[in-house]
Structure formats: structure tokens, C-alpha cells
C-alpha positions, 0 to 999 in steps of 0.5 A, spaced: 095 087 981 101 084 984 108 086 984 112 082 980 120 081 980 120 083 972 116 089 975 121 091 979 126 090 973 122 093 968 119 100 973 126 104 970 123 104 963 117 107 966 120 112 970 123 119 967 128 122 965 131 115 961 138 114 962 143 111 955 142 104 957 135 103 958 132 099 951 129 105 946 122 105 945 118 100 942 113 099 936 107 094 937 101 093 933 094 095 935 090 090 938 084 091 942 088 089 948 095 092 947 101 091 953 106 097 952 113 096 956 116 103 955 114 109 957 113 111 949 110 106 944 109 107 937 103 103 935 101 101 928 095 098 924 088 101 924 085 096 930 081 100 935 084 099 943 080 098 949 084 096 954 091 097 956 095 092 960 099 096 965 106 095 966 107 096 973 101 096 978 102 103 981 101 110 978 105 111 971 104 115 965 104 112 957 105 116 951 103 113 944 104 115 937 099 112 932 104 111 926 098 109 922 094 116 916 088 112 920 088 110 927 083 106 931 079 109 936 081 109 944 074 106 946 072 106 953 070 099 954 076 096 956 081 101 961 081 107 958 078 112 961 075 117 956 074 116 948 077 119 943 081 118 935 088 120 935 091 123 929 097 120 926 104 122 929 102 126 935 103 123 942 097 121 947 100 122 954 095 116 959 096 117 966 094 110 969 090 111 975 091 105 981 085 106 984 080 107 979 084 101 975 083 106 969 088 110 964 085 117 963 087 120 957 091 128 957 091 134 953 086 134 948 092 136 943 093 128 942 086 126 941 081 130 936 
């Protein structure tokens, strides 16, 4: 993957801590394929999410909140790295990996 300008640009709302002028965390619908621009992304609907289009080419973290009382599973047929259902309105933390081109999911305590 390259590094583009809007990369570059965009690398601070990745990066903690967050100063008062970066943008807020966003919400976008669950889709197969999902394309979160912040570091945390509330994602709504029942859609299953397989792969995760990474935000900038290099090691970052993700956390998303499943707004929905029945989320989608994260599936393993994309860039996820391990399966799992998340429950409504508890963070997932994600820790992409360059190398492997794979997001590895964290705590169990986000994922049952």
C-alpha cells in the first residue's frame, strides 16, 4: 500500500492522544467491507464485516463500538485476523499489522 498525501493529512486522527481539533469519532453502517477514518468509529446496522480498509499503511490501532442489540459477526474472510460477535456498545480494539496485511483483534472482553 502507498502512502498518499490524504495519508499523511489524515495519520493525526489515528494517532493518541487527540488534540480539540481533530474531527470527532465518526459512525458509518456495517458493510462487508468497512473504511473507518478515526481512531474510534461507532458502526451501526447488523451487516457482518470481513475486511477493514486500512486508513494509513503502517501499524495503527482501531476501536469500534457496535451501536446495534444484534451486531454482525467480524468474519475472517477478509483482513481480520480472528472471528468473533461483538456485543452492542462495547469497544473492539484492532491492532493492524503491515506485515501480515491483517488486523488482529484484542481483549476478548470485546468480543464473546
Amino acid at each position: 500500500m502507498d502512502f498518499t498525501a490524504d495519508q499523511e493529512l489524515n495519520r493525526y486522527n489515528l494517532a493518541f492522544p487527540q488534540s480539540a481539533v481533530q474531527p470527532v469519532p465518526s459512525t458509518i453502517a456495517a458493510a462487508a467491507t468497512i473504511a473507518p477514518t478515526h481512531i474510534m468509529t461507532f458502526i451501526t446496522g447488523t451487516t457482518q464485516v470481513a475486511t477493514i480498509s486500512p486508513p494509513m499503511p503502517g501499524y495503527h490501532e482501531l476501536t469500534l463500538v457496535f451501536t446495534n442489540a444484534s451486531p454482525g459477526a467480524l468474519l475472517t474472510s477478509g483482513n481480520i485476523q480472528r472471528a468473533g460477535q461483538p456485543v452492542q456498545n462495547v469497544p473492539v480494539k484492532l491492532y493492524y499489522d503491515p506485515v501480515s496485511a491483517k488486523y488482529w483483534v484484542g481483549s476478548v472482553s470485546g468480543v464473546v
